[in-house]
N, C-alpha and C positions, 0 to 999 in steps of 0.2 A: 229321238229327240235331239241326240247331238247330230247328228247328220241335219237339221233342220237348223240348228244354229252354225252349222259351218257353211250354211248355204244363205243366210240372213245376215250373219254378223257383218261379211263385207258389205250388202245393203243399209243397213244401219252407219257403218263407219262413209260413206259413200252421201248419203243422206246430212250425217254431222260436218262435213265436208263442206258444203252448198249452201250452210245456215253461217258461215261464218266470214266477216268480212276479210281481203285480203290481207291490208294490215294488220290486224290483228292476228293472224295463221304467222306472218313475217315476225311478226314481234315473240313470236315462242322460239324462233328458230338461233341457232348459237352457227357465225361466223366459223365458215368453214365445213359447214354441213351440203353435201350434195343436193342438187337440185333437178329438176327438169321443169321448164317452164314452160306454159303453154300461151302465142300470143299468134292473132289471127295471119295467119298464112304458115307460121314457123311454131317446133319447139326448137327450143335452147336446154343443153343441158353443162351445167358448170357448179361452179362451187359460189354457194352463199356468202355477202362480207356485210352487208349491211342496204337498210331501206330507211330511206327519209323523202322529203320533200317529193312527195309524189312520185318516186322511183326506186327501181332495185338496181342495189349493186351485185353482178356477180363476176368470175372470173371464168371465162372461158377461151380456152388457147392457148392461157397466158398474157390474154388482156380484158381486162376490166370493161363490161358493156352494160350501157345503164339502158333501162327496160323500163317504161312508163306505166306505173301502177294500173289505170283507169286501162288499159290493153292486157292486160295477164285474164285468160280466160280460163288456166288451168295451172295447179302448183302439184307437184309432189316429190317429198323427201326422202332418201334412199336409205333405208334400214335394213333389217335383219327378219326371217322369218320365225321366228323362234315360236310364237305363242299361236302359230298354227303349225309346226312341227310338235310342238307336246299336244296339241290336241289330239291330231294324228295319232302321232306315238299313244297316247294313252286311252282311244276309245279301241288301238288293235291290241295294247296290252290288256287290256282288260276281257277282250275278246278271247285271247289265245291261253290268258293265266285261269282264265276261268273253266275250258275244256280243258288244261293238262292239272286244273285242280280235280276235277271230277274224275279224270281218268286214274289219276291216285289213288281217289280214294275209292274207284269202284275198282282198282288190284292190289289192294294194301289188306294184309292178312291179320296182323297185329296189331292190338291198340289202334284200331282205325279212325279217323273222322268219320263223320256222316256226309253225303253226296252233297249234302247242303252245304253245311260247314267248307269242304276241300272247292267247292263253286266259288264261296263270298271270298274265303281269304285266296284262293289260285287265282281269283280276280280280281282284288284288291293290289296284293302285290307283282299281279303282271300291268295290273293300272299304273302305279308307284314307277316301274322299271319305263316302260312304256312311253310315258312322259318326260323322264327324264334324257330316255334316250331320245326322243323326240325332238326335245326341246335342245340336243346339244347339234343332232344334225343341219335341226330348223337353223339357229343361229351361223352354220357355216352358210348359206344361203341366203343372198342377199335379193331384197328387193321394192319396188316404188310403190311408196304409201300416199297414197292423195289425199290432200289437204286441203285443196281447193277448186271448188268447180263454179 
């Protein structure tokens, strides 16, 4: 099932992308945030300052190119991977904490768990671990989140 949603959710974010007019995608965005624009024959890619009167402003080069709204056929914003690196991280931790729960508890001689019991929590907290590792590597990994198609 999570393999199903890591194969869907870009579709879904992709899909909410195309329902939204470009203004409006422009008006979430804060001055200074990276961009890649998409307009027929070219992208541009530069830094965000501001959209009004039927145009983008962005900086690219170190000079300011204004870009006419009604030609942008494609936007997206340069983020961090983080919330598909803890996904990552935590469908393998959960994977891995779960056979070395089991494997404890089928060589643990004393006051053992049950195979049960050493599966849910060796899985739970390789999930916990897993995510978070996830989630720190996700975040050094940058990458283009589309906004607008």
């Amino acid at each position: 099932m999570v393999l199903a949603l890591l194969m869907v959710g870009p579709g879904i974010c992709e899909s909410a992308a195309q329902s939204m007019p470009v203004e409006q995608v422009l008006g979430r965005l804060e001055a200074g945030d990276r961009l890649k624009v998409q307009v027929p024959g070219a992208v541009w890619v530069g830094t965000y300052q501001r959209f009004g009167a039927g145009e983008l402003v962005m900086v690219r080069d170190s000079t300011a190119e204004r870009l006419r709204l009604d030609r942008v056929t494609g936007l997206w914003v340069r983020g961090r991977a983080t919330k598909i690196g803890a996904i990552v991280g935590g469908v393998a931790g959960v994977a891995a904490g779960a056979v070395l729960g089991l494997i404890v508890a089928g060589v643990c001689e004393i006051d053992c768990p049950t195979q049960t019991t050493g599966l849910v929590v060796g899985g739970l907290l390789g999930g916990a671990a897993g995510l978070g590792a996830g989630a720190i590597v996700g975040a050094a990994i940058p990458r283009w989140k589309r906004v607008f198609r």
